[in-house]
KEVEX-197658 format. One record per residue (C-alpha): residue in three letters; residue number from 1; x, y, z. Coordinates in steps of 0.001 Angstrom, whole numbers, always signed. Each point is the difference from the previous one (the first is absolute). Layout:
% KEVEX-197658
{type ALA; seq NUM; xx X; yy Y; zz Z} .
...
% end
This chain:
% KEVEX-197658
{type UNK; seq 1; xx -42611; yy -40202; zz -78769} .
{type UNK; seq 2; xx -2231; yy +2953; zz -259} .
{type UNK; seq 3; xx +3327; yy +2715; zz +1024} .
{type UNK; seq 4; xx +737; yy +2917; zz -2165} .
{type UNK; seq 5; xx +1827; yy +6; zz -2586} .
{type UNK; seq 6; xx +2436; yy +2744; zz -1584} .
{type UNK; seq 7; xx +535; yy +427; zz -3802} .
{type UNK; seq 8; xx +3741; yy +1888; zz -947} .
{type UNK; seq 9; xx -47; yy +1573; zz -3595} .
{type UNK; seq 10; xx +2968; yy +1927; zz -654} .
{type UNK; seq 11; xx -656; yy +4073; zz -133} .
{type UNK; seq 12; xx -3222; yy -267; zz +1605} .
{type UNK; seq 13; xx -983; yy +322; zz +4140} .
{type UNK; seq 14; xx -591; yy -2925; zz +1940} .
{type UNK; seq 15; xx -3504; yy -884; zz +257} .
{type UNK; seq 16; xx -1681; yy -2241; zz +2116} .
{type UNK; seq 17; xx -2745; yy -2901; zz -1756} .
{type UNK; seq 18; xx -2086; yy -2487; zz +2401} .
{type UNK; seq 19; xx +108; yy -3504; zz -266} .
{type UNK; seq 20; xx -2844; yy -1255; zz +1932} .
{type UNK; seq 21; xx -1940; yy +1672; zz +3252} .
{type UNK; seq 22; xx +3472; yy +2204; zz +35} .
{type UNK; seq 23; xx -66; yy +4023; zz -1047} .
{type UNK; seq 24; xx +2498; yy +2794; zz +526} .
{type UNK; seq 25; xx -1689; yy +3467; zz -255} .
{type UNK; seq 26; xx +1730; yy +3041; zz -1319} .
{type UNK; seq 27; xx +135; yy +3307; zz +2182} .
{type UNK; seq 28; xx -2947; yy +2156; zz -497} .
{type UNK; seq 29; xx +835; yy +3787; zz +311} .
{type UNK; seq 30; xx -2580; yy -155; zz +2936} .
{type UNK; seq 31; xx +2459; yy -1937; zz +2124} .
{type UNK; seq 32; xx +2430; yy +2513; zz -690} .
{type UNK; seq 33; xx -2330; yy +3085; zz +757} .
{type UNK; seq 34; xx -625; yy -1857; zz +3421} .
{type UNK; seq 35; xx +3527; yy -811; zz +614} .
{type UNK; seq 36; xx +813; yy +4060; zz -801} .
{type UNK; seq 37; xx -3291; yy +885; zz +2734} .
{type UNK; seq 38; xx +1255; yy -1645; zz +2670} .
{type UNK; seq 39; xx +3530; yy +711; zz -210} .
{type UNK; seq 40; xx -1580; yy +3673; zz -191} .
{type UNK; seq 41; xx -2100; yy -328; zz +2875} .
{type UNK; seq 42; xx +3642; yy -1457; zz +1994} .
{type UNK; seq 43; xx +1243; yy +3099; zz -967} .
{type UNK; seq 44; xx -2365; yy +1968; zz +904} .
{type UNK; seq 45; xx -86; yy -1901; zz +3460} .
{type UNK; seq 46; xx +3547; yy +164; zz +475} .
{type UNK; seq 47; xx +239; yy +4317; zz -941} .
{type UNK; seq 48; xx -3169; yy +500; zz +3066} .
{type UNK; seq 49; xx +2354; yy -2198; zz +2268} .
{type UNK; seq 50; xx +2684; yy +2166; zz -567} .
{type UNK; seq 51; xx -2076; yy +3079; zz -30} .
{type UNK; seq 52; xx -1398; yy -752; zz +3359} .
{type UNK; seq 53; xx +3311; yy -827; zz +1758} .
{type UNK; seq 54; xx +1430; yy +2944; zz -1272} .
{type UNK; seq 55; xx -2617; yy +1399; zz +1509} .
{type UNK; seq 56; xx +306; yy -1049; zz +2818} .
{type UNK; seq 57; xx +3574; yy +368; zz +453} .
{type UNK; seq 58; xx -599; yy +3835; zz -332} .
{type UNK; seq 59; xx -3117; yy +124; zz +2501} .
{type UNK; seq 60; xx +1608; yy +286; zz +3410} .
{type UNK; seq 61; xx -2577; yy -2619; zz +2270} .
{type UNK; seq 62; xx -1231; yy +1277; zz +3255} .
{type UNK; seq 63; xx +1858; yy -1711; zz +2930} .
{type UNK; seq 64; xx -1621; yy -2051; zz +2367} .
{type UNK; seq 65; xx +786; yy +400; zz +3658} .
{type UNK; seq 66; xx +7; yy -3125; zz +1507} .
{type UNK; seq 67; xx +1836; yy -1422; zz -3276} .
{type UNK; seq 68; xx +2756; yy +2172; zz +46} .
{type UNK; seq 69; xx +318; yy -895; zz +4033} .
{type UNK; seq 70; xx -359; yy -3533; zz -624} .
{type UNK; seq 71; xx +2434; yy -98; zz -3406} .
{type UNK; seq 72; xx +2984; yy +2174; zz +1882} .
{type UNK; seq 73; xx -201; yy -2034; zz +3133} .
{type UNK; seq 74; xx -419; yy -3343; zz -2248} .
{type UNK; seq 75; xx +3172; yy +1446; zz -2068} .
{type UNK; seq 76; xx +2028; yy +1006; zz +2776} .
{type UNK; seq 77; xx -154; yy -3043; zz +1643} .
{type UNK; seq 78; xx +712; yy -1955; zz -3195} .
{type UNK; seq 79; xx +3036; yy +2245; zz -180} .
{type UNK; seq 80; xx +1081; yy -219; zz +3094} .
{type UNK; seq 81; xx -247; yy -3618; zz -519} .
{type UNK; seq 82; xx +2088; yy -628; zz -3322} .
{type UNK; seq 83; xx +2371; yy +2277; zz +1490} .
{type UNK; seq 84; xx +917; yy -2174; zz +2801} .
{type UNK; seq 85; xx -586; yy -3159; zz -1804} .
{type UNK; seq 86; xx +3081; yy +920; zz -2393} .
{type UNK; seq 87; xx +3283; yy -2031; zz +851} .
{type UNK; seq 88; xx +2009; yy +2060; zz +2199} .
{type UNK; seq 89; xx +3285; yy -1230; zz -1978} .
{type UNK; seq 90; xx +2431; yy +1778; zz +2569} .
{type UNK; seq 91; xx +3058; yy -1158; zz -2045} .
{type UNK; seq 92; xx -1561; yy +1355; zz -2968} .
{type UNK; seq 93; xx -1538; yy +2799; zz +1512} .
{type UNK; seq 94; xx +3293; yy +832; zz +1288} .
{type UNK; seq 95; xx +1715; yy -409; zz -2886} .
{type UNK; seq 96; xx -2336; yy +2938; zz -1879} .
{type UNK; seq 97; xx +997; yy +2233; zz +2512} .
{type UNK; seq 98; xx +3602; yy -214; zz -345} .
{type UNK; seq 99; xx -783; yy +754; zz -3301} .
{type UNK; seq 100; xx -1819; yy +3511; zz +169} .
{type UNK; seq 101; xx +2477; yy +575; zz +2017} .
{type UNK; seq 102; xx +2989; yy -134; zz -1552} .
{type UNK; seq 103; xx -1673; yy +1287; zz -3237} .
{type UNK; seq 104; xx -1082; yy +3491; zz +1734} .
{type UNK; seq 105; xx +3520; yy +389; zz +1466} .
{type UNK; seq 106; xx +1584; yy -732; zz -3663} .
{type UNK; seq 107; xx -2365; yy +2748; zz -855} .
{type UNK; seq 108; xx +951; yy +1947; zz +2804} .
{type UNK; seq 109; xx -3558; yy +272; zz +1224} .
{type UNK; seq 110; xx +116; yy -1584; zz +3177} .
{type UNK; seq 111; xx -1466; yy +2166; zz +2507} .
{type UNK; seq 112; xx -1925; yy -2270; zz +2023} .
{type UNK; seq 113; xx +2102; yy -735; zz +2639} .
{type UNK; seq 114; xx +1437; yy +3176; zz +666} .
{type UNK; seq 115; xx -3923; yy +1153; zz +190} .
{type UNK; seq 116; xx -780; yy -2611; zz +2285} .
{type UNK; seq 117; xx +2813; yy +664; zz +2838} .
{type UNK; seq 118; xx -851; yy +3378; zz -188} .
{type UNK; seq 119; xx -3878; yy +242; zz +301} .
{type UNK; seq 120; xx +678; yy -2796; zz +2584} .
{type UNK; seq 121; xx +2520; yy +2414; zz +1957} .
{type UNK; seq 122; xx -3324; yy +2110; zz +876} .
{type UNK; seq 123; xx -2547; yy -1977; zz +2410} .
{type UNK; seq 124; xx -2805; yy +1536; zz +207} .
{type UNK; seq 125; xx +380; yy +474; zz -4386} .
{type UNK; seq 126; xx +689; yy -4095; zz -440} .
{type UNK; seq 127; xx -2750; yy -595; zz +1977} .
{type UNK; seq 128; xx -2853; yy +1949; zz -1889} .
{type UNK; seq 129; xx +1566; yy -1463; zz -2709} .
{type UNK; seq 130; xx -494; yy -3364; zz +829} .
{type UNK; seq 131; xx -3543; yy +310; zz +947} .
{type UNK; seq 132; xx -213; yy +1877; zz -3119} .
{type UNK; seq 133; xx +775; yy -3433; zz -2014} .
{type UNK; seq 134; xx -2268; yy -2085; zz +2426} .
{type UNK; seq 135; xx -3395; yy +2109; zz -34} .
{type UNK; seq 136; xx -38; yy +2392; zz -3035} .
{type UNK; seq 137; xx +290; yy -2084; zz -2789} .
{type UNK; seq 138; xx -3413; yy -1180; zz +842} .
{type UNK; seq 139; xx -1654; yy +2736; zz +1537} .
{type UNK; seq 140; xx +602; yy +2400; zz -2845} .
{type UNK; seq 141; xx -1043; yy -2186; zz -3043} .
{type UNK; seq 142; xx -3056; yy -919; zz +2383} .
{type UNK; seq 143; xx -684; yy +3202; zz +16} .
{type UNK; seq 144; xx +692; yy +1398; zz -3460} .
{type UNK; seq 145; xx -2541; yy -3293; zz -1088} .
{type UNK; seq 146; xx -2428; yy +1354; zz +2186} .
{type UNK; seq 147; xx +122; yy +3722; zz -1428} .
{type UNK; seq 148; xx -123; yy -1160; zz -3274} .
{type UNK; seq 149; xx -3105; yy -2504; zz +672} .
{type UNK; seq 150; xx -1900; yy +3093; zz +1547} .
{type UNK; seq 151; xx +1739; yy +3222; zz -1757} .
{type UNK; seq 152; xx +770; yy -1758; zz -3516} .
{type UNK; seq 153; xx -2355; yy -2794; zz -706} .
{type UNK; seq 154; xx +388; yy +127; zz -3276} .
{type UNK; seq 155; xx +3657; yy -440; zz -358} .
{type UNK; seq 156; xx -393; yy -2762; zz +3327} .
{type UNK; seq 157; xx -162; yy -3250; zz -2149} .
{type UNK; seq 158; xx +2758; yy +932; zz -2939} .
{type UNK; seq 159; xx +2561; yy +1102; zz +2600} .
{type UNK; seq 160; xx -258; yy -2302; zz +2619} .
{type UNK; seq 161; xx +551; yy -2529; zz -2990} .
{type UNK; seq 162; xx +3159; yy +1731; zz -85} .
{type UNK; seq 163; xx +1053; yy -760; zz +3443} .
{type UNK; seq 164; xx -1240; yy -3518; zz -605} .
{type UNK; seq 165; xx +2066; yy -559; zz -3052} .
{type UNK; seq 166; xx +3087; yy +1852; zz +1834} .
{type UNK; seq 167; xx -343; yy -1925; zz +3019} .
{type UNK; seq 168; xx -602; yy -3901; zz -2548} .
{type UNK; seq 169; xx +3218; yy +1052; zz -1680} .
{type UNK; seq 170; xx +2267; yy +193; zz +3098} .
{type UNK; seq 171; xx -939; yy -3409; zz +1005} .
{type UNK; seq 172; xx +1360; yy -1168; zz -3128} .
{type UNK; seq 173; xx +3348; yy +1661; zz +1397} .
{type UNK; seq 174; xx +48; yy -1100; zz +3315} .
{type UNK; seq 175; xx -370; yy -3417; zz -1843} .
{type UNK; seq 176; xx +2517; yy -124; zz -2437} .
{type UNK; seq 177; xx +2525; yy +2827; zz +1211} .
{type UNK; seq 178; xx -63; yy -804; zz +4361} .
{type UNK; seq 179; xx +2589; yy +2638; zz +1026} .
{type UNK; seq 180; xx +1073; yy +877; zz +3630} .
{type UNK; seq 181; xx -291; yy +2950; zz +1364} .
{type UNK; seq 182; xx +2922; yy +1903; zz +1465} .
{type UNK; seq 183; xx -366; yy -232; zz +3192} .
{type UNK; seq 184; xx +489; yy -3759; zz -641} .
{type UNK; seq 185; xx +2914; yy +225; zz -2186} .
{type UNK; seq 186; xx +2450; yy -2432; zz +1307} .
{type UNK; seq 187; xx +3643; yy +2105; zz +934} .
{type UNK; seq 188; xx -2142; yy +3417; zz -1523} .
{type UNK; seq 189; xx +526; yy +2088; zz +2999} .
{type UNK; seq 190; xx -3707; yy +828; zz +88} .
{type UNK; seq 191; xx -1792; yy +771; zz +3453} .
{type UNK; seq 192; xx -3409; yy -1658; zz +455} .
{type UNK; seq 193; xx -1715; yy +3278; zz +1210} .
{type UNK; seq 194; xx -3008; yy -1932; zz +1403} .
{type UNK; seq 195; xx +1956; yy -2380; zz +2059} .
{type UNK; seq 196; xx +2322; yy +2575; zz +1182} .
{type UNK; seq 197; xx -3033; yy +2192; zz +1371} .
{type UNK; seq 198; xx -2102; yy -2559; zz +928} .
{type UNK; seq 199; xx -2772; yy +1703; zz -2210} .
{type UNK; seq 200; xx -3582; yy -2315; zz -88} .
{type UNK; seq 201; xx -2048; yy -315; zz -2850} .
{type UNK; seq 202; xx +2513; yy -664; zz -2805} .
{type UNK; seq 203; xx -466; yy -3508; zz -1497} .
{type UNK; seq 204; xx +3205; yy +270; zz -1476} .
{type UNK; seq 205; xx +2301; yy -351; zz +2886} .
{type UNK; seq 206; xx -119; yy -1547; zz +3513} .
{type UNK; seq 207; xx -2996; yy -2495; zz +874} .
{type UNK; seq 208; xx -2078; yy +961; zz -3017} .
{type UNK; seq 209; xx +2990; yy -1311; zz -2262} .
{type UNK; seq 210; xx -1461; yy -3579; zz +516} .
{type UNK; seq 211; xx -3342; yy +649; zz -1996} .
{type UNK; seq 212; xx +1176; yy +2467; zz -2282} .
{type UNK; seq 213; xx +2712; yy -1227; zz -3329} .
{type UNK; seq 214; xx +2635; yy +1940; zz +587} .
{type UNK; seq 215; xx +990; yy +388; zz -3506} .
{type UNK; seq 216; xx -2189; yy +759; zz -1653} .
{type UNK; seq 217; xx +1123; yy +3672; zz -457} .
{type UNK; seq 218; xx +564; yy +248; zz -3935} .
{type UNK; seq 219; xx -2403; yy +1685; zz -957} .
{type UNK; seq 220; xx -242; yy +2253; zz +2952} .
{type UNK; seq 221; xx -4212; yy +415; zz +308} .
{type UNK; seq 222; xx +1100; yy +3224; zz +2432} .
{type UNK; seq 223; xx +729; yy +1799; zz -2606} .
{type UNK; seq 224; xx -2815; yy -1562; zz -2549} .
{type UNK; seq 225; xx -2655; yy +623; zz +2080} .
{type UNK; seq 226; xx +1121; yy +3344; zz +1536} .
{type UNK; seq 227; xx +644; yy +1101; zz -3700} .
{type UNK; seq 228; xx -3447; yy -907; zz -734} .
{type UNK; seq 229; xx -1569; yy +1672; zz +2998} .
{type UNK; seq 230; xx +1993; yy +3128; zz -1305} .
{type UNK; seq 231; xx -597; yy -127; zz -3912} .
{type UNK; seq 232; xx -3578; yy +71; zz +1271} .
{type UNK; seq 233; xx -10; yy +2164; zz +2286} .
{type UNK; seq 234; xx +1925; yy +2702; zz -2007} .
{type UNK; seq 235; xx -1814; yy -553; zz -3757} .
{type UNK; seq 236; xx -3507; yy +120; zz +2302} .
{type UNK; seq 237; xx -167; yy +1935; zz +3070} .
{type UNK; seq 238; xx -1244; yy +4041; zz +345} .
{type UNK; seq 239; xx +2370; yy +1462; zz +2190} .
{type UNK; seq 240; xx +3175; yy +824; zz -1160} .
{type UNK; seq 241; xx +1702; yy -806; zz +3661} .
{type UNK; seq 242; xx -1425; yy -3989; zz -459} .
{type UNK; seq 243; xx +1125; yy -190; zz -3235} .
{type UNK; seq 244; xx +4129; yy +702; zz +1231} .
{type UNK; seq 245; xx -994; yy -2408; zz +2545} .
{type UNK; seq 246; xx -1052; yy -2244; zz -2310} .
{type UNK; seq 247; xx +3944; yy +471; zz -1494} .
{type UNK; seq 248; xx +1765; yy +196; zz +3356} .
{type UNK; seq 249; xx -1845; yy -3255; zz +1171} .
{type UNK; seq 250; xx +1995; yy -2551; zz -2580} .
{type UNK; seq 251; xx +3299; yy +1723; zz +515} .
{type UNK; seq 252; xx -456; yy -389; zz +4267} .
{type UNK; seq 253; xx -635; yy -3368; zz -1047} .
{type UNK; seq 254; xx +3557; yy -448; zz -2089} .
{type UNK; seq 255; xx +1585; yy +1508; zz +2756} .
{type UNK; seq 256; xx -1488; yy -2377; zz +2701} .
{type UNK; seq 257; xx +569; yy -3238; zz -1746} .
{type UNK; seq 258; xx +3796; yy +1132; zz -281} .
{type UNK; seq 259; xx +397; yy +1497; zz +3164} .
{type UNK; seq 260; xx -1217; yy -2907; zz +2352} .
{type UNK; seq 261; xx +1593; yy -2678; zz -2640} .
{type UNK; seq 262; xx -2533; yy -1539; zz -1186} .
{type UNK; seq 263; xx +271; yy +724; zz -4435} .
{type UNK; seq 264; xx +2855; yy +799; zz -1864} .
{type UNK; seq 265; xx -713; yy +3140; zz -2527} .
{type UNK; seq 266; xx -485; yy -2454; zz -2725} .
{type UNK; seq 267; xx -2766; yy -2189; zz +2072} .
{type UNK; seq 268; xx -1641; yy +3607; zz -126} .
{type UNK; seq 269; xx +482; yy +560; zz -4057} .
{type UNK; seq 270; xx -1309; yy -3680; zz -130} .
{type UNK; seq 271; xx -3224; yy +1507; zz +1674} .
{type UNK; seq 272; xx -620; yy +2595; zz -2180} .
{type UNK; seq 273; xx +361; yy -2297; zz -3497} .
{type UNK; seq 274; xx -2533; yy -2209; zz +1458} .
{type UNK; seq 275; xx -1921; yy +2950; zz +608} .
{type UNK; seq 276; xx +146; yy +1174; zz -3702} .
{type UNK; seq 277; xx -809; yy -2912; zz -1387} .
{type UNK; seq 278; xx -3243; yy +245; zz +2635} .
{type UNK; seq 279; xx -1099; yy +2635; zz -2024} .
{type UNK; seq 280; xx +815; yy -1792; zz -3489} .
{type UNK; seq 281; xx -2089; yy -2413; zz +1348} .
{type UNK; seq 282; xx -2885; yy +2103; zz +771} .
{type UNK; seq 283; xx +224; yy +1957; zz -3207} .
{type UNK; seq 284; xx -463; yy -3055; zz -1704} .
{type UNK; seq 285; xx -2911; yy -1439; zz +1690} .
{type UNK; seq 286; xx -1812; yy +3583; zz +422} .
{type UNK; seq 287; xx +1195; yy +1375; zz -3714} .
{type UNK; seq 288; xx +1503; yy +3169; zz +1841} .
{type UNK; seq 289; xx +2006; yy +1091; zz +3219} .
{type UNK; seq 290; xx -1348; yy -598; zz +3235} .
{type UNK; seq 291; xx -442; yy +3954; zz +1544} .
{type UNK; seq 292; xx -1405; yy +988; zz -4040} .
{type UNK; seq 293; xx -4082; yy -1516; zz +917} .
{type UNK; seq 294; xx -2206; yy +2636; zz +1268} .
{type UNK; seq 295; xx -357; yy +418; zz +3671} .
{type UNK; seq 296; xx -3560; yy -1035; zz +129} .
{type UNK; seq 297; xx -1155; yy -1055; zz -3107} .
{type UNK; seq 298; xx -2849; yy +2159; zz -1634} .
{type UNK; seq 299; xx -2475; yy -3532; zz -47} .
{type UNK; seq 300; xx +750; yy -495; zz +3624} .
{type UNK; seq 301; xx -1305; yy +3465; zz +656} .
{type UNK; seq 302; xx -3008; yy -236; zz -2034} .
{type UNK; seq 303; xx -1166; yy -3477; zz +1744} .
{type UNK; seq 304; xx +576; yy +951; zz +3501} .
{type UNK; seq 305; xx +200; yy +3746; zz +55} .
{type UNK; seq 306; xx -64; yy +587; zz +4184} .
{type UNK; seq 307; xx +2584; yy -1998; zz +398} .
{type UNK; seq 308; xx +2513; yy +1134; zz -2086} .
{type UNK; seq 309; xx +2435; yy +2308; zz +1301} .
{type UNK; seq 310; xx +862; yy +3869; zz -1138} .
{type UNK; seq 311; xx +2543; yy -849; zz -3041} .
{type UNK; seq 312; xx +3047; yy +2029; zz +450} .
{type UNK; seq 313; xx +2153; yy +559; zz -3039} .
{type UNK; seq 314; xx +3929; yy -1922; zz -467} .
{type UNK; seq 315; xx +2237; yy +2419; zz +1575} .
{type UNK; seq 316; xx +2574; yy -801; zz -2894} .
{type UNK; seq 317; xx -2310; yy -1321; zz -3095} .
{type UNK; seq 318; xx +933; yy -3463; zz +1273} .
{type UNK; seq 319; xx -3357; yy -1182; zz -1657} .
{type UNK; seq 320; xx -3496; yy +1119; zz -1950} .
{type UNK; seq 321; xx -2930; yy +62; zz +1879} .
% end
């Protein structure tokens, strides 16, 4: 009925006959030379692809003022928002801190209460302390992202990433792992430093407890974001005296969050992991470490030369210029 037909002889290849209108054409070596082009030119596409993102993963991008204001307030109060939103779980939360706290005194490493009635013992010390917790978490990593936005623009984009990733991955905790602090550990003997004084301010304790999850304090963010704020500090600033700043700052911060009750030590170590892997993060996406990009890149200079700012060298080789 005018179909192909195929004939079968033993030893030979199958070939194809028409019967008919019907025709079966065999490959020309031009079709193959065509295929072979364009999968060439694919692969050619696909190398410049990765070529320019690699590029661009190594060419630091000038920050933008008003984004960076609108993407840390936008981020913040997304944050602020998952934060809260996760199921407060008392039981559970509860539960978790019984835990830690029975494993650090099986390891013998349970100093937080004995830190906490004794910084508590001194007023005017408890006090500081728990403004401290309630103002200078955000005032210094405020500040530190300002410096680096003026001082470092350059390194701006790769290590604010870091904070970003840092601060992303402690959601996760507060999530899966909701812990209570201390100072809410049922039969713990821990003194609530904030209700005791009457301090304002603190979100963690006293009226501010009703907007605020109270347990969502593994990881603590403290000690994340103070960390951060003293990583950079120390691998970027001039003067010697800011960079031990930069080191005292995080270890203040430890001692706060134990003193007034409100982290265990561990909270604090979970800080600092999600901190690390911060930096993973952004050595990934960036193809090196966050401090390593120049301080104002050489292109940057080149395009908008009275505007950029005298270059001052790493203090410690933290990156090439």
């Amino acid at each position: 009925m005018g179909e192909p037909t195929e004939n079968h002889e033993p030893g030979a290849d199958r070939t194809a006959t028409a019967t008919g209108g019907g025709s079966v054409a065999a490959p020309r070596p031009s079709d193959e030379g065509a295929d072979g082009a364009t999968g060439s030119t694919g692969l050619r596409g696909a190398t410049a692809l990765r070529t320019r993102i690699g590029a661009q993963r190594r060419r630091p991008v000038r920050p933008r003022l008003l984004f960076e204001l609108a993407l840390i307030g936008i981020s913040y109060w997304l944050y602020s928002l998952v934060r809260n939103a996760v199921p407060e779980q008392q039981s559970i939360a509860e539960k978790h801190a019984s835990w830690i706290w029975h494993l650090e005194q099986n390891l013998g490493v349970a100093v937080e209460r004995s830190i906490n009635h004794g910084v508590n013992s001194v007023g005017w010390l408890i006090v500081g302390m728990n403004y401290y917790y309630a103002t200078l978490h955000f005032i210094m990593t405020i500040g530190v992202l300002v410096w680096l936005y003026r001082r470092h623009p350059g390194r701006y984009a790769a290590s604010r990433t870091v904070l970003f990733v840092t601060t992303g991955i402690a959601l996760v905790g507060f999530y899966f792992f909701p812990l209570a602090p201390p100072r809410l550990l049922t039969n713990g003997g821990f003194i609530d430093t904030v209700e005791v004084h009457h301090t304002w301010g603190s979100l963690a304790s006293g009226a501010g407890a009703s907007v605020s999850n109270q347990f969502a304090a593994m990881p603590s963010m403290h000690i994340g974001w103070s960390l951060w704020c003293g990583l950079t500090l120390f691998f970027l600033a001039e003067r010697a005296w800011v960079r031990a700043l930069g080191l005292l700052y995080p270890a203040a911060t430890l001692m706060v969050i134990i003193s007034t009750a409100n982290h265990y030590w561990m909270d604090a170590l979970g800080g600092a992991l999600c901190l690390g892997i911060g930096f993973l993060a952004a050595r990934l996406i960036y193809d090196r470490w966050a401090f390593q990009f120049p301080q104002i890149p050489a292109s940057w200079q080149t395009a908008t030369p009275p505007a950029v700012p005298e270059q001052r060298p790493s203090p410690i080789g933290a990156g090439s210029r």
